[in-house]
C-alpha positions in Angstrom: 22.6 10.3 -49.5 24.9 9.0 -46.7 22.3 7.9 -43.6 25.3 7.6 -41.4 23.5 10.4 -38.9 20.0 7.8 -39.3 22.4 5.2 -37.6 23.4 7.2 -35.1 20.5 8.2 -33.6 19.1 4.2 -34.1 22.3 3.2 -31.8 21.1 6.2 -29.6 17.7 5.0 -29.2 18.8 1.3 -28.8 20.8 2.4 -26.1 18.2 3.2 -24.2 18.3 7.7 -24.6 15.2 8.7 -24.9 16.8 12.4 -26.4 19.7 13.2 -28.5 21.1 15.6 -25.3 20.6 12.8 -23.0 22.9 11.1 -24.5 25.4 14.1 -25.1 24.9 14.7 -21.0 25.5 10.7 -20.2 28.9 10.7 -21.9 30.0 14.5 -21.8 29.5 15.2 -25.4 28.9 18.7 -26.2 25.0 19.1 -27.0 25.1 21.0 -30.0 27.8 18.8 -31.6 26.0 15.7 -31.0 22.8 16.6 -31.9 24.3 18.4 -35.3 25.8 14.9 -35.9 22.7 13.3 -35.1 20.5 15.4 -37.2 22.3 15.0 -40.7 23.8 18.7 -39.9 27.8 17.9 -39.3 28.9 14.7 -40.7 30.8 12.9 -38.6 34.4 11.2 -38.7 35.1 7.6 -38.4 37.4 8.7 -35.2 34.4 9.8 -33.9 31.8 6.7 -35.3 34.2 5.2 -32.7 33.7 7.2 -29.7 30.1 7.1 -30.8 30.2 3.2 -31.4 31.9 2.3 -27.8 29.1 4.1 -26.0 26.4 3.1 -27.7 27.8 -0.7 -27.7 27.8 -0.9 -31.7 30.3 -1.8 -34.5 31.9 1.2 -35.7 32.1 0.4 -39.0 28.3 -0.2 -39.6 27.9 3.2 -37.4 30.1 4.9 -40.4 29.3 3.0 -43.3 26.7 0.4 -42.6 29.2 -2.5 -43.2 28.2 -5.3 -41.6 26.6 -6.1 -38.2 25.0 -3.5 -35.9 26.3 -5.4 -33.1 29.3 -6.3 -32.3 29.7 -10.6 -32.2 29.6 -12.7 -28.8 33.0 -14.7 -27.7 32.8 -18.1 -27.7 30.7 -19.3 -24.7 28.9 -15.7 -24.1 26.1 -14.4 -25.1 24.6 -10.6 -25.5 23.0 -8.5 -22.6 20.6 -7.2 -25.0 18.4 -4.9 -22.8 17.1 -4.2 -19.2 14.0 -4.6 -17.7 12.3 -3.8 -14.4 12.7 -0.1 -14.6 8.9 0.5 -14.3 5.9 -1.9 -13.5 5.3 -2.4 -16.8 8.1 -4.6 -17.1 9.1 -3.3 -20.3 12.5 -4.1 -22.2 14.5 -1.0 -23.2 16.6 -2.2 -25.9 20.6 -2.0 -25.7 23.8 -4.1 -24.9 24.0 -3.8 -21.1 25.1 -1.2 -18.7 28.5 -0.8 -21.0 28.9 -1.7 -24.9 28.8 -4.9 -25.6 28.3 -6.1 -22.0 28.1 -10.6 -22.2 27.4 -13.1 -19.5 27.9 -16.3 -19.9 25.6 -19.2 -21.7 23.3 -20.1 -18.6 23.2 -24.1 -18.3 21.1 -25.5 -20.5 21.2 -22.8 -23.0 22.5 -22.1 -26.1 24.4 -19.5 -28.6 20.9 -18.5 -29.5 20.1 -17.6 -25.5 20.5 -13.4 -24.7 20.3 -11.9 -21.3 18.1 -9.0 -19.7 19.8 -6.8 -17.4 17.2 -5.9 -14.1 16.8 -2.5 -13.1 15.1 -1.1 -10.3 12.3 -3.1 -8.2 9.2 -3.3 -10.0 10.4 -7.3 -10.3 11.4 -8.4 -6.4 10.0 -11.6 -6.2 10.6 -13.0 -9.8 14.2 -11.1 -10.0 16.0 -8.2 -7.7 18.1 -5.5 -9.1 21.2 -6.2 -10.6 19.6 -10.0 -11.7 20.2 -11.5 -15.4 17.5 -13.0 -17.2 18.2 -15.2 -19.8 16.1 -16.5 -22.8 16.7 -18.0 -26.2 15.8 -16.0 -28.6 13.8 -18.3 -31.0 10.8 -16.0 -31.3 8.4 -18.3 -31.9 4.4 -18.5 -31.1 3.3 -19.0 -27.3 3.0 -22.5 -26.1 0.1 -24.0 -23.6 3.5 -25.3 -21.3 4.0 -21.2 -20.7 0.4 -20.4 -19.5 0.8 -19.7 -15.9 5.0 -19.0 -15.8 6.5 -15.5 -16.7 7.7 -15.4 -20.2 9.5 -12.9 -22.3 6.8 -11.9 -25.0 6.7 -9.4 -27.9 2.9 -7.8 -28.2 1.4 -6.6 -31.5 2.3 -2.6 -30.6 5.8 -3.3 -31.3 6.6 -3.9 -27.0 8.7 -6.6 -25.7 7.7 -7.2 -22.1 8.3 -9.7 -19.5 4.9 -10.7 -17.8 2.8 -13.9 -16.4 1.2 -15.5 -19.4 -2.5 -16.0 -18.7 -5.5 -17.0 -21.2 -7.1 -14.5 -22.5 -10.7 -14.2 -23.2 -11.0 -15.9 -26.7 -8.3 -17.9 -28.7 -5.3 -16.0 -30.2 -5.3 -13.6 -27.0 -3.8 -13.4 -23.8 -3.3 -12.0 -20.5 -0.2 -10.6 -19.6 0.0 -9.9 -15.9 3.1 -7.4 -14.5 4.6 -8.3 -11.5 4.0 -4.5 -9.7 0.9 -3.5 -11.8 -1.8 -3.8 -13.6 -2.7 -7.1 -16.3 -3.1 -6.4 -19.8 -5.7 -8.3 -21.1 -6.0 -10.0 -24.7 -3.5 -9.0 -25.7 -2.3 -10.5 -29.4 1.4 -11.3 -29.4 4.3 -12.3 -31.9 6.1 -14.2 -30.3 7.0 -15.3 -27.0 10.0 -17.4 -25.3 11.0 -19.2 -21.9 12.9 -17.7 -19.5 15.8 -20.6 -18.9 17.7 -19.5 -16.1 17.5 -16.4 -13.3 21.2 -15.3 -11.9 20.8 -13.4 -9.0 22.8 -9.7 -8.7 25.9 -10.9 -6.3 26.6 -13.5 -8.9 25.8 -11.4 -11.6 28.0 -9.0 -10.9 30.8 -11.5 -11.1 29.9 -13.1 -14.5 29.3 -9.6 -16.8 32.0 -9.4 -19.0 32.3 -6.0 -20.9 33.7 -6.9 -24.5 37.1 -5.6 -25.3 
């Protein structure tokens, strides 16, 4: 059975839409095409795997026939925008490749080909990073260390979240508390993962580093 309309609406949801007609309204796709595509109904052409790759910042050939990466590759001395974050006090990550597909920036100093980039959106973050600011971590994924108590960290919680919060100790060993810039602390909370932020570029510089791939 061909899952090509499965990839679709993963690109779709990576992207950051929340709905199928969101999407269709965002890039002036007719509603009921789209969501036919999206929903196994119409199979789509590869012509228009492309149109639906170049919005959604994906390969088009792994949109139309899953061949190799979901993403498209970095150029030498960039690196991915591979979400935003700020948009709510939760500080959560919404998942995509920037503002445009396949938006880069470059490695930060001190980073490396494994460092990605968060994208600030809104307020919920003034103090830490403004609107328009990219964040940058390397994205090792590897366990919480005591040198990150205290400094906010990018983390990934056991309910699937990536958030970036103030790591705190939590109330026992393996937990911890993750407190938002603009709201409340989650407390013990059990995480996968969590990594450094290396470097902070504020927005007027930001704005002059983001390179949309070609």
């Amino acid at each position: 059975m061909d899952e090509r309309f499965l990839r679709l609406r993963e690109a779709r949801i990576a992207k950051g839409f929340e709905t199928a007609a969101a999407a269709a309204d965002a890039f002036s796709w007719n509603r009921n095409t789209y969501g036919s595509n999206e929903n196994g109904n119409a199979p789509f052409s590869y012509r228009r795997a492309k149109d639906y790759a170049a919005a959604f910042g994906v390969r088009p050939e792994w949109l139309y026939d899953a061949a190799g990466a979901m993403l498209p590759a970095a150029e030498a001395g960039f690196v991915p925008i591979i979400g935003r974050v700020g948009a709510n006090p939760e500080g959560l990550v919404l998942f995509a490749t920037g503002q445009e597909p396949g938006d880069l920036a470059p490695i930060p100093p001190g980073g490396t080909d494994k460092a990605v980039a968060l994208l600030v959106v809104g307020h919920s973050m003034r103090g830490v990073a403004d609107d328009g600011a990219l964040i940058y971590f390397e994205d090792q994924r590897t366990a919480p260390t005591p040198d990150m108590l205290g400094h906010v960290v990018v983390v990934e919680v056991d309910t699937d979240e990536v958030l970036v919060k103030r790591l705190l100790r939590g109330s026992r060993a393996g937990r911890f508390d993750l407190e938002s810039i603009a709201g409340p602390t989650r407390q013990d909370a059990r995480l996968r993962w969590a990594a450094h932020i290396t470097a902070i570029i504020p927005p007027f510089q930001a704005r002059k580093i983001i390179r949309g791939a070609a």
